[in-house]
C-alpha positions as CSV (number, residue, x, y, z in Angstrom):
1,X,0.0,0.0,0.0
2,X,1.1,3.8,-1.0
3,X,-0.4,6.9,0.4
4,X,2.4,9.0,1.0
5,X,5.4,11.1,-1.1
6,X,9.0,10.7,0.5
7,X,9.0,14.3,1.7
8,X,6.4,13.6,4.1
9,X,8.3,10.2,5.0
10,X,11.2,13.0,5.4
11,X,8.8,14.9,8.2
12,X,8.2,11.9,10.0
13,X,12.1,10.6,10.0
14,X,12.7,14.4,11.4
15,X,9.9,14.2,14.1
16,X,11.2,10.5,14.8
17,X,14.9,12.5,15.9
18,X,13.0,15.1,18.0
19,X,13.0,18.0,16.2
20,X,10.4,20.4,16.9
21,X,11.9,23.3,14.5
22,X,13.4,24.0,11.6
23,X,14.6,27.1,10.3
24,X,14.7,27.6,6.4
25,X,14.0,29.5,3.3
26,X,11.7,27.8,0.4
27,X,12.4,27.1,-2.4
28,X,10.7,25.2,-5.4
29,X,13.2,22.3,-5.1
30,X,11.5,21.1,-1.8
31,X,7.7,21.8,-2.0
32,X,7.2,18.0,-1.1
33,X,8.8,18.8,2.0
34,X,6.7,22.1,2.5
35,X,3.7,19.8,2.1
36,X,5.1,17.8,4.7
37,X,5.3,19.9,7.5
38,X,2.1,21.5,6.7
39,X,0.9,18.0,7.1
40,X,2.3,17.9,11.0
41,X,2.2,21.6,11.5
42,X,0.4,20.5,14.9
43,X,3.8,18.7,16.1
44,X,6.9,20.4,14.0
45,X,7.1,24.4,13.1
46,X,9.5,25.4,9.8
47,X,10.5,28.9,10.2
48,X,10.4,31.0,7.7
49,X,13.8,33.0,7.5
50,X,14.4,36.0,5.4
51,X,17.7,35.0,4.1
52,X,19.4,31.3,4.2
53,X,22.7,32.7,5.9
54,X,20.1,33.6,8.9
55,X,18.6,30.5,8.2
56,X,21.6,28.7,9.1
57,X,22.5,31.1,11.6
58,X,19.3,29.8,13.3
59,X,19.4,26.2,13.2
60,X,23.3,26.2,14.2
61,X,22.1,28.4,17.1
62,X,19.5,26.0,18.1
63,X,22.4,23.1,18.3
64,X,24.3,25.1,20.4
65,X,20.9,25.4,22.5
66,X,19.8,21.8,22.8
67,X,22.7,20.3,22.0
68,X,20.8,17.8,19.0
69,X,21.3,18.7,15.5
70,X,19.7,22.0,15.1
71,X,17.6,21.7,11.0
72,X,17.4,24.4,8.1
73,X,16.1,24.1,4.9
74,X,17.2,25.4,1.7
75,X,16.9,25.4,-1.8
76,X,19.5,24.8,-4.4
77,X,22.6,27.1,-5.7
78,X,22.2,30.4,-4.4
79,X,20.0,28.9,-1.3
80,X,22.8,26.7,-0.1
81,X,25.9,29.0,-0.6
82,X,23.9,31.5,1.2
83,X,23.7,29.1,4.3
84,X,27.2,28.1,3.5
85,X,28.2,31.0,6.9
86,X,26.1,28.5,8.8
87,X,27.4,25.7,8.0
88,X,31.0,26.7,8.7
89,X,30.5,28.2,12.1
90,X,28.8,25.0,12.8
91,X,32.3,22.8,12.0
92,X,34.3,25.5,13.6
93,X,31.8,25.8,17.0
94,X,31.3,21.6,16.6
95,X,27.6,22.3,16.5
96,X,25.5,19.4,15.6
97,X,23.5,20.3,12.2
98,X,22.3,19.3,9.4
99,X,21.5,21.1,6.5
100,X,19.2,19.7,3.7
101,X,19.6,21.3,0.4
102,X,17.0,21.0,-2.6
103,X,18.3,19.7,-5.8
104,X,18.2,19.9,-9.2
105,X,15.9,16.6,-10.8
106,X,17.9,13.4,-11.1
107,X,17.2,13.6,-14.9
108,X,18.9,16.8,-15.1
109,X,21.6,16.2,-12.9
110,X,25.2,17.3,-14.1
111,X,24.5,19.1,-17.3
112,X,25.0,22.9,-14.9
113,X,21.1,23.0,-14.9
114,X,19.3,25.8,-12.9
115,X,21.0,26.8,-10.1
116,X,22.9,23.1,-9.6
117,X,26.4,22.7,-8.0
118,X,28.4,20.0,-6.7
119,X,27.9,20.6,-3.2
120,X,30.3,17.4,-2.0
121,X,32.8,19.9,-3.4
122,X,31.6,23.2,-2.3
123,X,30.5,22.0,1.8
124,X,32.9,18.7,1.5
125,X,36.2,20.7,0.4
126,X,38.4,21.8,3.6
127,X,36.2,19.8,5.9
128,X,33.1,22.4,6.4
129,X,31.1,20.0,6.7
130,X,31.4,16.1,8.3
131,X,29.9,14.4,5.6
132,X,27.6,15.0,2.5
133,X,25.2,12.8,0.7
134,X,22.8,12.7,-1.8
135,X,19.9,10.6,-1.1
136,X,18.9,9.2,-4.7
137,X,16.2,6.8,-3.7
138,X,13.4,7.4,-1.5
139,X,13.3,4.0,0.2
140,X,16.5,5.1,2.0
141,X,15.6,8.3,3.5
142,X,15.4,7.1,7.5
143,X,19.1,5.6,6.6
144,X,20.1,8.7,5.3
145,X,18.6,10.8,8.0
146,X,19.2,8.8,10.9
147,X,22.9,8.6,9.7
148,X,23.0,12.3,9.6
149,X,21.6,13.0,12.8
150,X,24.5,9.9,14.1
151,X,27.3,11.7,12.4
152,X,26.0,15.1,13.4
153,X,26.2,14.0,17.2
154,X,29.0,11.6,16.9
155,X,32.6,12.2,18.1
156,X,33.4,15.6,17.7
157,X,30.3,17.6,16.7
158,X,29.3,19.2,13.5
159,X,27.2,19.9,10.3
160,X,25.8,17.4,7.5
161,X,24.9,17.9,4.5
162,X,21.9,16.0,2.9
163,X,21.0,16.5,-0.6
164,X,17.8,16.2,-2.0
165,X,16.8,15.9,-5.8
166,X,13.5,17.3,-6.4
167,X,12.1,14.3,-8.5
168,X,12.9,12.3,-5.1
169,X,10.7,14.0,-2.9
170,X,7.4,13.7,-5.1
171,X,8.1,10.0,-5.4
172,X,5.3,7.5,-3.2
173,X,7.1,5.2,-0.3
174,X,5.4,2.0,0.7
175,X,3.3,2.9,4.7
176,X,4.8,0.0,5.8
177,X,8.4,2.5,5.7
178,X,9.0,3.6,9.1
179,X,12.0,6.2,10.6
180,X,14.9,5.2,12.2
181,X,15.0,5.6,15.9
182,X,16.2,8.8,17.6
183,X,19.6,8.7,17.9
184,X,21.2,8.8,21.4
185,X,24.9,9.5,21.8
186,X,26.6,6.6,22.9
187,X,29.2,7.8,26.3
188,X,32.3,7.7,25.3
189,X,34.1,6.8,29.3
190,X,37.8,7.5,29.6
191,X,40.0,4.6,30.2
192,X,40.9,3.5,33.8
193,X,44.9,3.5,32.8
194,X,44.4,7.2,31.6
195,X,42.3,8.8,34.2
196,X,45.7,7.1,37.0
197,X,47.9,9.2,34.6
198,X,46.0,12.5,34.9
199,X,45.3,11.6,38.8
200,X,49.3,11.3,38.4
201,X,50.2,14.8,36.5
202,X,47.7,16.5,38.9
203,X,49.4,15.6,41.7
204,X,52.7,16.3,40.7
205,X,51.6,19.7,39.7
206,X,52.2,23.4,41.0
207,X,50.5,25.4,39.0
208,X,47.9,23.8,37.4
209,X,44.8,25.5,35.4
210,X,42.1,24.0,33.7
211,X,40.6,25.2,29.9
212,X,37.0,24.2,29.5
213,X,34.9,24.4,26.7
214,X,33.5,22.6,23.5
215,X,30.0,21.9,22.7
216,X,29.1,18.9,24.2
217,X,28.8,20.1,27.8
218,X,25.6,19.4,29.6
219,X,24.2,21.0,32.8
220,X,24.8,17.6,35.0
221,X,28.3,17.8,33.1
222,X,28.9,21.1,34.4
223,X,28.1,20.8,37.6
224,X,30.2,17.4,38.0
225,X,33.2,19.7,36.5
226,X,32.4,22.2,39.1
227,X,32.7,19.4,42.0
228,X,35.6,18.3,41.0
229,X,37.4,21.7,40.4
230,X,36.3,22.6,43.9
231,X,37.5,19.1,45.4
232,X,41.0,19.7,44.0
233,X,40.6,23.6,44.2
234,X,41.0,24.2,40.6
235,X,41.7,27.6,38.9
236,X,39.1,26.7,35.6
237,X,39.6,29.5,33.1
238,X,36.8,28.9,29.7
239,X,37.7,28.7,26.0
240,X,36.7,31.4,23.2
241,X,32.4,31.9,23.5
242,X,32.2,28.9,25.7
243,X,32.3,31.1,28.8
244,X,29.1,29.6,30.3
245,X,31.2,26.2,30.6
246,X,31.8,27.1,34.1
247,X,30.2,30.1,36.2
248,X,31.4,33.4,36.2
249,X,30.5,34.2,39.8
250,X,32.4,30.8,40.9
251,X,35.4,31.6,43.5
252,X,37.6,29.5,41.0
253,X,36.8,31.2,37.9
254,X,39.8,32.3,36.3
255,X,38.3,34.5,33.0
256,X,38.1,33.8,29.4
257,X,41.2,32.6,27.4
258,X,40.1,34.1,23.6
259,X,40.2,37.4,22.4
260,X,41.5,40.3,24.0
261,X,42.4,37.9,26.8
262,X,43.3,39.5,30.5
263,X,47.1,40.3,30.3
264,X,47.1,38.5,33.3
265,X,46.1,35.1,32.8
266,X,47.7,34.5,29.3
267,X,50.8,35.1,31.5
268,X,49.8,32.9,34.0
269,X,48.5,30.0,30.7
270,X,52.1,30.3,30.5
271,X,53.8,30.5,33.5
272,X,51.6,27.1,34.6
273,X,53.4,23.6,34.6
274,X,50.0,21.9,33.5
275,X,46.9,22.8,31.7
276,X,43.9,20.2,31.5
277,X,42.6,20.7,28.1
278,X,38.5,19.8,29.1
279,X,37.0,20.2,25.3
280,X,38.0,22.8,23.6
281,X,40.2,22.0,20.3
282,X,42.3,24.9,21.4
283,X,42.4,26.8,18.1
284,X,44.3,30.2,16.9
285,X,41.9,32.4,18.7
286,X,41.8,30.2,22.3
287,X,45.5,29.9,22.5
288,X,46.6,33.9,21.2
289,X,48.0,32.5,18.0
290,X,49.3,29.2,19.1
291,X,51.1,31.4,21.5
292,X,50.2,30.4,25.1
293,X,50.6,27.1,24.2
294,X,54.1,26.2,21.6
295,X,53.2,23.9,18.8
296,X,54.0,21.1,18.2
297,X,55.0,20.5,22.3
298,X,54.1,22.8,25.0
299,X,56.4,23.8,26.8
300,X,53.6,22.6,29.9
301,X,52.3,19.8,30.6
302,X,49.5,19.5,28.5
303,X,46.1,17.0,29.0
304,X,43.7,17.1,26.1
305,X,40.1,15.8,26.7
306,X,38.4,16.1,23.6
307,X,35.2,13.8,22.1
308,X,36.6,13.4,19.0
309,X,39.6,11.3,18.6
310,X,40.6,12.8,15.3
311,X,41.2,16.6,17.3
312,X,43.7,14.8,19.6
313,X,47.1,15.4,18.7
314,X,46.3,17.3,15.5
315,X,48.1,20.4,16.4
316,X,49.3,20.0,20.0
317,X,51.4,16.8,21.2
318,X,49.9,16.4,24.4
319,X,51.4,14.9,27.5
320,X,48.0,12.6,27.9
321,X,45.4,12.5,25.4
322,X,41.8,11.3,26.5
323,X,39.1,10.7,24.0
324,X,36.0,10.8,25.9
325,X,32.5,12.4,26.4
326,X,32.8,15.4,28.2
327,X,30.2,14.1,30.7
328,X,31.0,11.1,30.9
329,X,34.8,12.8,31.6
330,X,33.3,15.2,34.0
331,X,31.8,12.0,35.9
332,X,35.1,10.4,36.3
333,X,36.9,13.7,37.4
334,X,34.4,14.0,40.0
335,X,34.8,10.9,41.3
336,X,38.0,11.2,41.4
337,X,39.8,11.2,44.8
338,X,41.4,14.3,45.9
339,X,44.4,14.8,48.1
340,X,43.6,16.5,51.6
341,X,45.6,19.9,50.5
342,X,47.1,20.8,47.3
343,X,50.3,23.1,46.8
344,X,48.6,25.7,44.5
345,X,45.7,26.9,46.6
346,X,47.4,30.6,46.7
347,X,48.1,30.0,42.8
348,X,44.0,29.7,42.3
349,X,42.8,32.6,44.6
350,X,45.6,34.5,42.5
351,X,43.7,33.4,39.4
352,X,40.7,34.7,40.2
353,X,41.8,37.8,41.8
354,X,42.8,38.9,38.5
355,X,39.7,38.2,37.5
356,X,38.1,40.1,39.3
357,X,40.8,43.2,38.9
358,X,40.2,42.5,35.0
359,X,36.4,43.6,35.6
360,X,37.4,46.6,36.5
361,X,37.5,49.5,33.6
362,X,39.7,52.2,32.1
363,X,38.7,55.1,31.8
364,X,37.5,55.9,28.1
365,X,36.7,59.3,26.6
366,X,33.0,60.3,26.0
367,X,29.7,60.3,27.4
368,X,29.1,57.0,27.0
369,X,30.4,54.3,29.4
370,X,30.3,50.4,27.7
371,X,31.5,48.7,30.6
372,X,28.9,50.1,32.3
373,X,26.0,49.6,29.7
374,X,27.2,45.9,30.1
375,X,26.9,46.3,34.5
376,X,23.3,47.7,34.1
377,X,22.5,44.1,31.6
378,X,24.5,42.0,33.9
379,X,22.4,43.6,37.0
380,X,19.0,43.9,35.2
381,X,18.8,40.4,33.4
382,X,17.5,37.3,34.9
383,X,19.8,34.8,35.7
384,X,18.7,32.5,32.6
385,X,18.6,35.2,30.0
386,X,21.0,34.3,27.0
387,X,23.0,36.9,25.8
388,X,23.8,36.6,22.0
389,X,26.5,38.1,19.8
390,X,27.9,38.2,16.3
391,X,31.7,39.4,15.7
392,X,33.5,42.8,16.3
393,X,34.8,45.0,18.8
394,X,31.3,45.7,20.5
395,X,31.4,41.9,21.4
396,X,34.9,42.3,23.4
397,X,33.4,44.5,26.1
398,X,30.3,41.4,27.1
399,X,33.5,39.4,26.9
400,X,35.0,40.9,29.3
401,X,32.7,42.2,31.9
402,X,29.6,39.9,31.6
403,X,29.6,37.5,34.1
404,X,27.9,34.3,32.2
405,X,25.3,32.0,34.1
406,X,26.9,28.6,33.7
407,X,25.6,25.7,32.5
408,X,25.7,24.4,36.0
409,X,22.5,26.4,36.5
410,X,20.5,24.8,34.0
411,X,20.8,26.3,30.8
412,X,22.9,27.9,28.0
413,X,23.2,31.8,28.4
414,X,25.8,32.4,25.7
415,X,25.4,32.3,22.1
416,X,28.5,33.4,19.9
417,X,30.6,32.1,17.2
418,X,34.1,30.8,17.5
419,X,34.4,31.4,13.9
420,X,33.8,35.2,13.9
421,X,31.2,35.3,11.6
422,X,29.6,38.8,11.4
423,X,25.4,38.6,11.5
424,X,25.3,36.1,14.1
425,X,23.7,37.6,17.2
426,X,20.6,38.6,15.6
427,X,19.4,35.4,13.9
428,X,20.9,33.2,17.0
429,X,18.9,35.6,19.6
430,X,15.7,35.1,17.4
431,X,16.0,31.2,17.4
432,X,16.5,31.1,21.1
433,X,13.5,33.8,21.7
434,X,11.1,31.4,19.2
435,X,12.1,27.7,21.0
436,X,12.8,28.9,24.8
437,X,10.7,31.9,25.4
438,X,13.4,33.1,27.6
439,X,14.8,36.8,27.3
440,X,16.9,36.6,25.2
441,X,19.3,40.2,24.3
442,X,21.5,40.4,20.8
443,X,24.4,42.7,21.3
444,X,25.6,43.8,17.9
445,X,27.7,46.6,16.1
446,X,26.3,48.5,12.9
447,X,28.1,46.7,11.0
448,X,27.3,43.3,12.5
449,X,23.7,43.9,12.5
450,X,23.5,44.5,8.6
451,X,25.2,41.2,8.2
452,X,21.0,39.7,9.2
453,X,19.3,42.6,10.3
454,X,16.3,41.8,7.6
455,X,15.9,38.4,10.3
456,X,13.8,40.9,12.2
457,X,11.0,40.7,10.2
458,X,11.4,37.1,11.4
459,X,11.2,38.2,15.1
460,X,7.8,39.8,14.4
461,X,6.6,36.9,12.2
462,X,7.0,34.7,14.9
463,X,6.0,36.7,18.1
464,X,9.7,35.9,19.3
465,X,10.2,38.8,22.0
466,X,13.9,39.8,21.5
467,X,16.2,43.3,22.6
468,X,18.8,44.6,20.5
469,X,21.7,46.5,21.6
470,X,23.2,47.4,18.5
471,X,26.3,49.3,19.0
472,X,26.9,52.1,16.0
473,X,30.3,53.6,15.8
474,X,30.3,54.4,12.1
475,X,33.0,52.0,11.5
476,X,33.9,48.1,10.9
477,X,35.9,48.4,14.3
478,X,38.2,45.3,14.5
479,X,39.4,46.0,11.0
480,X,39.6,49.6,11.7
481,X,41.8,48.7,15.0
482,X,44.1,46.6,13.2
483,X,44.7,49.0,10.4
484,X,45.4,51.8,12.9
485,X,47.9,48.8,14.3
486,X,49.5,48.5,11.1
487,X,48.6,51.3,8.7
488,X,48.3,54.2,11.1
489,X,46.6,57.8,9.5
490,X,45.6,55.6,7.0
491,X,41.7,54.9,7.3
492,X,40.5,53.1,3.8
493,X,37.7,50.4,3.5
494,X,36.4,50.9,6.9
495,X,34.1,53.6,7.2
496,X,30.3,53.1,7.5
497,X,27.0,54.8,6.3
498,X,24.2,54.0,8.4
499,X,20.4,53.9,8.0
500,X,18.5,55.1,11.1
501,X,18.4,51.9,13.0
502,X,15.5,53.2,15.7
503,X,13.2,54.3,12.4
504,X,14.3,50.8,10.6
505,X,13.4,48.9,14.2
506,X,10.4,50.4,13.9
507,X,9.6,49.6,10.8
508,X,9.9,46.2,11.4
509,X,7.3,46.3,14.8
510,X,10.1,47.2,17.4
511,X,10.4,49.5,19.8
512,X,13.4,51.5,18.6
513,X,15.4,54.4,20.9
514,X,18.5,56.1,20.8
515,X,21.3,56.3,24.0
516,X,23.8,59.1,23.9
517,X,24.5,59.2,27.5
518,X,25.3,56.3,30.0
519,X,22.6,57.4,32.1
520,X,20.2,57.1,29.4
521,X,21.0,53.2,29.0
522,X,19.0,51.9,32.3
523,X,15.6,53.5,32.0
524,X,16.2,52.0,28.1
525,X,16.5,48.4,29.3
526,X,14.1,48.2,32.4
527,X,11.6,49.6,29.5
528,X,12.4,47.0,27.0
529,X,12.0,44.2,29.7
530,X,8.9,45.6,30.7
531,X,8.0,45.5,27.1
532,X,5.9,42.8,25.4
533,X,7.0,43.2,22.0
534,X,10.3,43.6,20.9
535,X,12.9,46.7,21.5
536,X,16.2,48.0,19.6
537,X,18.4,50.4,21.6
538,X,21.0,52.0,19.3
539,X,24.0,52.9,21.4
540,X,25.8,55.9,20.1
541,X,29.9,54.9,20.6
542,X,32.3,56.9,19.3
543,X,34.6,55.6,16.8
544,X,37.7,56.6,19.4
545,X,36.8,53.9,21.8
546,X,37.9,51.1,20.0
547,X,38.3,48.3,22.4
548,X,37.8,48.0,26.0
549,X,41.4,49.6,26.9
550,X,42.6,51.7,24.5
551,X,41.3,54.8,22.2
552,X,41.9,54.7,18.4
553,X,44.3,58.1,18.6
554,X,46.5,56.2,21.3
555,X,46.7,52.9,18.9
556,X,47.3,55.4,16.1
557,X,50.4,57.4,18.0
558,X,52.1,54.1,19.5
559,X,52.0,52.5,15.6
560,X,53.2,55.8,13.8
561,X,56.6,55.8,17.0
562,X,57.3,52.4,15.8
């Protein structure tokens, strides 16, 4: 018996893995699919996006969230190198995704029709993506799918590509097809042999400090890493936008090793005879440039944790490489017996004493205080609010002087790529808004925001109650730091043109208003919370305060003494 096309078999296979929304833009190549979730519109919700790069944006932001493979939709061509951005920050993040692209007819298949490309070249090339197929017959779709959603989850996290010809989708599947069953991440324990060699290193240690981040972290992992940080009095500093990996407010929280790290704890990353390695894959930006850390060897004792076996001695030779789940890791480390004193307790109140100093600011011309616009959120928000950024300067003062919620409490608060893509905040802020109903803020800079800023015609579509604080300084900031850095006096591709972002909020159903002042910034955000619909508040920066230390003229006159 037949009664149903393989893009509704495709719906069910989806709902079989969980997922309760997808994020996409439609095209023709996939209205079988379209059909499909109009068909269970009661139990699964497709987003409609406003570009496929916020698409993606979306759906990698919802991994990050859930930690299953967050879903988008696109069409062929132009739809999938569009949601290409996506796609990449979700290999470089290891987010679990998949992305299912329309296709071109089988019939018509490489002869460059409409809009077709090779996508095992274009996502497969350089590893953007963990694997890409093309599902051909319709009979194999739960394979396919629950392969994707394996793979996604598997190992060391990331996107899959699943291609779909067009002619596929509209072909009838026998009712006796079912899905594949949800997929459930097998753990991944350490061995008993390793865990005695890291009880070993610890205990031979002086200065230890622990790096923790990567995607995989759950709330009970958290709070097992928190245990046994606190039975062995660990100094736990957090890799690049996985700050929520530990608590902020913890007694031995030690800062943020990424970019624009405290002064004083890269020195002390290097001064340390042993760093534990909890997740991260301690890339360029978590490690100052492979800096902190000497490639091939560090010059400390190193102790890599990571999921995925392939990230383990890729760049760094460790001193003990563990391939294990992070909370099945974080299990073991908490159970793992502790001396009665350790010889680095001084070393760890040290650690988070600068911490602490590094939250306090420089003074910076102006009327406008950013350290303090980020206080008034930090004071203001609740607890569980997720605060959400794409890349540029803006983003370095949250990193610095918002104390992030950790996962320990229950939830992910931070939302940020690793990868640095610009137009991130916005779309991420809106997924989270749309599945959690939490508050969710999106700091972004004017040039950041018009990476996406359309995706707030999402917002309102969907009722997803969001507040912007878009930063405007006129300029693309990090690139206009670095060429006062290295081309002082010498401003060229930099400068902006803005629209009027409170008119243009507005225009999409936001409350929009304008700070000048510090003092103006409060009465701002204690309106938008009080706010049922959602608010914009432009900040007014001036160019001059470039980063959280330093003005623009003082880079410029240090690079022009050189």
């Amino acid at each position: 018996m037949t009664s149903r096309i393989a893009g509704h078999l495709l719906v069910d296979c989806l709902l079989a893995q969980g997922v309760s929304h997808v994020f996409g833009v439609p095209g023709e190549s996939y209205l079988a699919v379209l059909d499909g979730f109009y068909a269970q519109r009661e139990r699964i919700r497709f987003v409609i996006c406003r570009q496929e790069g916020g698409a993606a944006f979306m759906a990698e932001a919802h991994g990050k969230l859930t930690g299953r493979p967050g879903v988008c939709f696109v069409t062929r061509g132009p739809g999938a190198t569009n949601a290409s951005i996506g796609v990449h920050t979700a290999a470089q993040d290891s987010t679990p995704m998949v992305l299912f692209v329309g296709d071109v007819a089988s019939d018509q298949r490489d002869r460059e029709a409409f809009q077709e490309v090779d996508y095992r070249a274009f996502f497969g090339a350089f590893g953007m993506a963990k694997r890409v197929e093309r599902v051909d017959s319709p009979e194999r779709l739960p394979e396919y799918v629950a392969r994707a959603f394996a793979t996604a989850l598997n190992g060391r996290p990331g996107p899959v590509v699943l291609v779909l010809p067009e002619d596929m989708l509209t072909q009838p599947v026998p009712d006796a097809l079912q899905p594949q069953p949800r997929w459930q991440v097998p753990a991944w324990l350490p061995d008993a042999g390793g865990l005695a060699r890291l009880q070993a290193l610890l205990q031979a240690a002086q200065r230890p400090i622990v790096i923790a981040g990567g995607s995989s972290w759950t709330p009970e992992g958290a709070r097992e890493l928190q245990a046994f940080a606190e039975a062995w009095q660990l100094p736990v500093a957090t890799a690049l936008r996985f700050q929520d990996s530990f608590d902020n407010h913890h007694r031995l929280y030690a800062g943020d090793v990424g970019i624009a790290i405290n002064p004083r704890l890269a020195e002390r990353i290097r001064q340390a005879d042993l760093v534990l390695a909890l997740g991260p894959r301690l890339g360029e930006m978590t490690t100052s440039g492979y800096t902190l850390l000497q490639v091939p060897r560090p010059q400390q004792r190193l102790i890599h944790v990571h999921p995925g076996a392939e990230e383990l001695g890729r760049v760094y030779q460790p001193e003990l490489a563990l391939c294990a789940s992070l909370p099945a890791m974080a299990a073991a480390l908490a159970a793992l017996p502790a001396p009665a004193s350790v010889p680095w307790r001084d070393w760890t109140e040290a650690a988070h004493a600068d911490y602490l100093a590094n939250l306090q600011a420089q003074a910076l011309p102006g009327p406008l205080d950013m350290a303090a616009v980020i206080g008034t959120l930090q004071r203001l928000l609740p607890p569980d609010a997720a605060l959400c950024n794409g890349a540029g300067n803006f983003a370095s003062w949250a990193h610095r002087f918002f104390r992030y919620h950790g996962l320990t409490k229950g939830v992910k608060t931070q939302l940020a790529p690793t990868n640095g893509a610009m137009g991130y905040g916005v779309p991420a802020a809106i997924a989270c808004a749309i599945t959690s109903g939490r508050v969710v803020v999106a700091l972004t800079g004017d040039g950041d925001f018009m990476m996406t800023g359309q995706e707030l015609a999402t917002a309102r579509q969907y009722g997803a109650r969001l507040i912007v604080v878009l930063v405007n300084n006129g300029v693309y900031g990090t690139i206009r730091m670095h060429q006062a850095r290295a081309y002082p006096q010498r401003q060229a591709g930099s400068m902006l043109t803005n629209p009027d972002f409170v008119r243009l909020a507005e225009s999409h159903g936001l409350a929009g208003v304008r700070v000048e002042r510090t003092e103006q910034f409060e009465p701002a955000l204690r309106a938008a919370l009080a706010r049922s619909d959602s608010t914009l508040i432009e900040i007014m920066l001036s160019e001059q305060v470039i980063t959280t230390r330093s003005t623009l003229e003082a880079i410029e006159t240090q690079a022009a003494g050189r």
